[in-house]
C-alpha positions as CSV (number, residue, x, y, z in Angstrom):
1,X,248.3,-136.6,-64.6
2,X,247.1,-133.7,-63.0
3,X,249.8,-131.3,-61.1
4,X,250.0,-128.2,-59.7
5,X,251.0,-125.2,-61.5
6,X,254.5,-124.9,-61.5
7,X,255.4,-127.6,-59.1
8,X,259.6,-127.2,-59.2
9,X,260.2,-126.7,-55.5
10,X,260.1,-129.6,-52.6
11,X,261.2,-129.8,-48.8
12,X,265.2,-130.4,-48.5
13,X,266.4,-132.3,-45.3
14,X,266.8,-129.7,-43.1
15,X,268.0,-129.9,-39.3
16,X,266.2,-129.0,-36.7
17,X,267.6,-125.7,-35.3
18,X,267.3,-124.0,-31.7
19,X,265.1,-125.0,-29.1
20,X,261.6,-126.1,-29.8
21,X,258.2,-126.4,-27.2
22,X,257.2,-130.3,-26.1
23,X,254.3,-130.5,-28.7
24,X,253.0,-132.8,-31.2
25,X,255.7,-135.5,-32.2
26,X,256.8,-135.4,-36.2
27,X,257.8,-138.3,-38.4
28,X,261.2,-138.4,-39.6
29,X,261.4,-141.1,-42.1
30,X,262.0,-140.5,-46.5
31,X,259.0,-139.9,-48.1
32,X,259.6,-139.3,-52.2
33,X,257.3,-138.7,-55.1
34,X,258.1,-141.6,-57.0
35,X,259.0,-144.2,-54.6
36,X,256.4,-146.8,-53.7
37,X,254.4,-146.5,-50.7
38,X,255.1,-149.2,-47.7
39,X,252.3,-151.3,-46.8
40,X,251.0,-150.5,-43.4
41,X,252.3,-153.8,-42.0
42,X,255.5,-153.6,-43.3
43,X,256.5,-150.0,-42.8
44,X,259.5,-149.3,-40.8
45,X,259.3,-147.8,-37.5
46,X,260.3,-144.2,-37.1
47,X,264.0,-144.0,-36.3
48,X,263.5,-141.2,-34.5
49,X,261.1,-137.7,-33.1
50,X,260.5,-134.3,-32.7
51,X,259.1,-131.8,-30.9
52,X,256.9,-129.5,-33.1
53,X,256.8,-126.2,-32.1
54,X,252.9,-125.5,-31.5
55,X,252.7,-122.0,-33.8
56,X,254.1,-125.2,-36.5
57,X,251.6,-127.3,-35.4
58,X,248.8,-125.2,-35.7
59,X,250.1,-124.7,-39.5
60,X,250.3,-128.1,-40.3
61,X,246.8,-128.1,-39.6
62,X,246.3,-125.9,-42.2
63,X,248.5,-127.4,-44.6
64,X,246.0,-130.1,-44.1
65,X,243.2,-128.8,-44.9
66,X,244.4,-127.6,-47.5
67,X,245.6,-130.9,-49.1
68,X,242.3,-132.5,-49.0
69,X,240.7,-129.6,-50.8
70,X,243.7,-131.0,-53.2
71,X,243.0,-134.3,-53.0
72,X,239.0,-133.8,-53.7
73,X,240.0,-132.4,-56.5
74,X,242.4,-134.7,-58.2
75,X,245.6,-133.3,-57.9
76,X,248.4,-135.6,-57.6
77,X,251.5,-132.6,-57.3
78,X,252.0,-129.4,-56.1
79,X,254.7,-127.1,-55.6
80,X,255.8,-125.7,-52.6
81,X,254.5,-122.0,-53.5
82,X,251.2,-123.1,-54.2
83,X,250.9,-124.8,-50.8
84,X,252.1,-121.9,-48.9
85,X,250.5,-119.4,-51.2
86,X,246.8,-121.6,-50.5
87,X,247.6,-121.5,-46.5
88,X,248.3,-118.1,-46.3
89,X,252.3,-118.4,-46.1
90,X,255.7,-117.8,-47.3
91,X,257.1,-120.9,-49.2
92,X,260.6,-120.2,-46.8
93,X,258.1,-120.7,-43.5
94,X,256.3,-123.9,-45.1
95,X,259.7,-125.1,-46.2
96,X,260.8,-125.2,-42.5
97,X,257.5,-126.1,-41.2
98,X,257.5,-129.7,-43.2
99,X,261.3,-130.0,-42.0
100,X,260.5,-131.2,-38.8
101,X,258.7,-134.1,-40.7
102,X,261.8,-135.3,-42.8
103,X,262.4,-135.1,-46.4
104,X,259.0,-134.8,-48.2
105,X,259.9,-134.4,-51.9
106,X,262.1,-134.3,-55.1
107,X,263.9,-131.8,-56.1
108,X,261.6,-130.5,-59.4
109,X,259.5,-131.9,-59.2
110,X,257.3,-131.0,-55.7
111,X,254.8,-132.6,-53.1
112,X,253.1,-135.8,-53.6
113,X,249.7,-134.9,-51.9
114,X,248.7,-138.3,-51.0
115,X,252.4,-138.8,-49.5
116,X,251.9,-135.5,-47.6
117,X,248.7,-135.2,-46.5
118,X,248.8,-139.0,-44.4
119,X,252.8,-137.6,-43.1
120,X,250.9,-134.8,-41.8
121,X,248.2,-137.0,-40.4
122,X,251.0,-139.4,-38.9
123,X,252.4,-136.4,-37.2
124,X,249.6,-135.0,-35.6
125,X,248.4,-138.3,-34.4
126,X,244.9,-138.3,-36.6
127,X,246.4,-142.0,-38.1
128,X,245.2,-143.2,-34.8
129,X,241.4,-141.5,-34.6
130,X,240.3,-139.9,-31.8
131,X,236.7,-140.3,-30.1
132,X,235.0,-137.5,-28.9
133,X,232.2,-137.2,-26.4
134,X,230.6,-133.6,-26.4
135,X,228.8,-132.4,-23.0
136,X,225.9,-129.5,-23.8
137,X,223.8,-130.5,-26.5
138,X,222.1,-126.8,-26.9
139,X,222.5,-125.1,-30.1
140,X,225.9,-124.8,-30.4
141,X,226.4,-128.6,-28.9
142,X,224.0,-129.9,-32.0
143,X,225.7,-127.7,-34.0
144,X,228.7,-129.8,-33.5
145,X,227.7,-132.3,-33.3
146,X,226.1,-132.5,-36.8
147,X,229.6,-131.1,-38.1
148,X,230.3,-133.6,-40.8
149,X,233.7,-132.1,-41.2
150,X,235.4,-134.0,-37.9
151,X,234.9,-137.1,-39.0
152,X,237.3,-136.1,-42.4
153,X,239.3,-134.7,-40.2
154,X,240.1,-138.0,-38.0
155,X,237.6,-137.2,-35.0
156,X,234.7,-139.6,-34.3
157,X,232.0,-138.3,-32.1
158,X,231.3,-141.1,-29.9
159,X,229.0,-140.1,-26.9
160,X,226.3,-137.3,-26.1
161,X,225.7,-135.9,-22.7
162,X,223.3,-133.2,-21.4
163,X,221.7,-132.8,-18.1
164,X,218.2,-131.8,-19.2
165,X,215.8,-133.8,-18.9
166,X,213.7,-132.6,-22.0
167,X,217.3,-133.7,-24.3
168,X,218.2,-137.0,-22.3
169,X,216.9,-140.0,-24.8
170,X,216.6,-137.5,-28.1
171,X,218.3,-138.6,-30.9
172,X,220.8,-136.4,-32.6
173,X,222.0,-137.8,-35.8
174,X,223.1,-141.4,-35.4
175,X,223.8,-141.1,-31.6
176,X,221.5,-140.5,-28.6
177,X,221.6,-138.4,-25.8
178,X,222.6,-139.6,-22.5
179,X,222.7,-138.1,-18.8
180,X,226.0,-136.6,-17.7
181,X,225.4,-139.2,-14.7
182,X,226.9,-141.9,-17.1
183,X,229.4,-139.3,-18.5
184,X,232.6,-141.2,-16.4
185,X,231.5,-145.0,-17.2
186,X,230.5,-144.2,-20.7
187,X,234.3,-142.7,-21.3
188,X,235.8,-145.6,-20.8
189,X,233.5,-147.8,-22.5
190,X,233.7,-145.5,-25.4
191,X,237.4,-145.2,-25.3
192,X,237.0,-141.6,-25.9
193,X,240.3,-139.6,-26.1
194,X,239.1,-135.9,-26.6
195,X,235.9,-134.5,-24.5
196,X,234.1,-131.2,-25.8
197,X,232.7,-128.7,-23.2
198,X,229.1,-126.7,-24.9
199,X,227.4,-126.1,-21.4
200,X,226.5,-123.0,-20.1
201,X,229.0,-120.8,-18.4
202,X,228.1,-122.2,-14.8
203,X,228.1,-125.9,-15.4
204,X,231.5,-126.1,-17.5
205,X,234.0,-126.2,-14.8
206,X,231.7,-129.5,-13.1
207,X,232.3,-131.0,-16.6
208,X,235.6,-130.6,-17.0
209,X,236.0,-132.4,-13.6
210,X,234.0,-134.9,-14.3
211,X,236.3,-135.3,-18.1
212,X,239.2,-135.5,-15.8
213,X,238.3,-138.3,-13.6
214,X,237.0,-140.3,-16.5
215,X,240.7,-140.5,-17.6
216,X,240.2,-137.5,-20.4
217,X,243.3,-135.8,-21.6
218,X,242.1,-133.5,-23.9
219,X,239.5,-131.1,-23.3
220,X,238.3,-128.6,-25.4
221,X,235.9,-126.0,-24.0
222,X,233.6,-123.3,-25.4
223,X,233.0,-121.7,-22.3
224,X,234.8,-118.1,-22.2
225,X,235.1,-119.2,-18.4
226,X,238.6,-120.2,-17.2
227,X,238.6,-123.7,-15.9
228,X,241.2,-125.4,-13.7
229,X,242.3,-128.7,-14.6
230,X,245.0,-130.7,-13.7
231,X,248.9,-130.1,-15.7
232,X,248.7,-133.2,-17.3
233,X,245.2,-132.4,-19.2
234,X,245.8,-130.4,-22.3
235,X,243.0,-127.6,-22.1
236,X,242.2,-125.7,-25.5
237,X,239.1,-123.0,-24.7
238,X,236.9,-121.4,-27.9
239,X,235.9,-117.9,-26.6
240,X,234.1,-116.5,-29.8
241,X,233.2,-113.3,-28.4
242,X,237.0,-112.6,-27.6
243,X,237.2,-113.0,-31.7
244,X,234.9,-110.9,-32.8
245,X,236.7,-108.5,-30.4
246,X,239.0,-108.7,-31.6
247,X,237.6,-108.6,-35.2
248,X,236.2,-105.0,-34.0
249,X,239.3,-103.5,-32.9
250,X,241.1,-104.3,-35.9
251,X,238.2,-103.2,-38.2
252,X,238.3,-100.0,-36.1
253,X,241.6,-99.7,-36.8
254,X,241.6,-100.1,-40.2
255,X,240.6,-96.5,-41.9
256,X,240.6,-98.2,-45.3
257,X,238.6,-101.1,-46.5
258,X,239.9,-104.2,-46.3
259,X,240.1,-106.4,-50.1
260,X,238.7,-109.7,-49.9
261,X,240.9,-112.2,-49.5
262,X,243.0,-113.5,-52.9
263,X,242.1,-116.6,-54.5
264,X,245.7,-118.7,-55.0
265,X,245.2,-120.8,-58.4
266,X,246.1,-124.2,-57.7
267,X,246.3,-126.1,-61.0
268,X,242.9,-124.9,-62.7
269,X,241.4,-124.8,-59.7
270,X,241.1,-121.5,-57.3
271,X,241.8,-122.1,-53.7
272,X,240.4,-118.4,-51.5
273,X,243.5,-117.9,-49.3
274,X,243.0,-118.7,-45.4
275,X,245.9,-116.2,-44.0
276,X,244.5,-114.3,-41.3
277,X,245.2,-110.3,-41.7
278,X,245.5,-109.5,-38.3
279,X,245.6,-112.7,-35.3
280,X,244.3,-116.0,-35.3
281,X,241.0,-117.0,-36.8
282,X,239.0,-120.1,-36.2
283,X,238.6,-121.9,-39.5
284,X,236.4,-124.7,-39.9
């Protein structure tokens, strides 16, 4: 059976200490290496939630990602240093990171991957999918939209929309284009859940209102421009010129060369390490 390296380290039931942001609700139920798995029509209804702190959330996400490189590759355990180590942090932070989810291991043993990786999933809300419509199918909107990695990830692009003329009735991949006219029906017959702003600069804030009165809680926006939406719409903007800013000022700052990021050996596999030097990053 193939394991991680070392895997003698797992979560212990923590409680949840101080006060935490409204975010992303966690699962607290057991989950053990070892136990079997309940079927989905017979598992047991989460006796209670959390709020996840977002700077936790946004490292679940990572621990993620970093599981289904683990599962792709066959591993069945791994040990809390080699997760954190492979996500670019200390075991102590992970530790209290996967708390918020409940106990998620045995005691020498370490993580069940499977076990983890769908607890994550159940506590970021990707069990239930999410549809996506994308408005701005330029380059960076086909881009997208040909990402194969969403649809790993629990997103399902749904619904293309551009105003152009030349781009209305092209096929990109397996959808078609369609006029932002329909953009408001075509949400609800799509059921989508998460709308994705590539316009230009001018047209994004006409978008956005458009994603708001098609029912649209989630926007995210690649427009640097700072749109107003209502409070109830959760807004996440993608300014990659503010990156590479900052990118510049910290290579600026820098005198010395920066190594290249270590590789964290996970079983017999290497795994390059995803912790950002300096700031966020936007990972793929």
């Amino acid at each position: 059976m193939p394991v991680g390296r070392g895997a003698n380290d797992v979560t212990e039931t923590h409680q949840t200490h101080g006060s935490v942001a409204p975010g992303v609700t966690g699962a607290v139920g057991q989950s053990v290496v070892g136990s079997p798995a309940p079927s989905v029509a017979g598992a047991a209804p989460l006796p209670e939630s959390r709020d996840i702190p977002q700077a936790t959330v946004t490292r679940l996400a990572t621990y993620l990602r970093v599981l289904g490189v683990l599962t792709e590759r066959g591993t069945i355990i791994v040990s809390s240093e080699e997760l954190a180590a492979a996500s670019g942090v200390g075991s102590a932070k992970l530790r209290k990171d996967l708390s918020f989810l409940g106990p998620n291991g045995v005691r020498g043993v370490g993580y069940d991957v499977t076990r983890l990786r769908a607890r994550i999933e159940r506590a970021l809300g990707l069990d239930r999918g999410h549809k996506v419509v994308l408005v701005g199918v330029g380059n960076l909107g086909q881009a997208l939209a040909g990402y194969g990695g969403f649809g790993r990830r629990g997103f399902s692009m749904v619904g293309l929309f551009d105003s152009d003329p030349a781009r209305v009735g092209a096929p990109v991949g397996d959808l078609t284009v369609r006029h932002v006219d329909e953009l408001e029906q075509a949400c609800a017959e799509l059921e989508a859940t998460i709308g994705v702003i590539s316009t230009p600069d001018e047209a994004a804030q006409e978008v956005a209102d458009r994603l708001v009165r098609a029912g649209l809680r989630c926007i995210l926006s690649f427009s640097p421009t700072s749109l107003d939406v209502p409070d109830h719409v959760e807004m996440r903007r993608v300014d990659l010129a503010v990156e590479m800013q900052v990118l510049s000022f910290n290579s600026a700052r820098n005198t010395e060369s920066v190594p290249t990021a270590p590789r964290v050996r996970i079983g017999h596999s290497a795994v390059p390490s995803t912790a950002p030097r300096n700031g966020s990053v936007i990972a793929p």
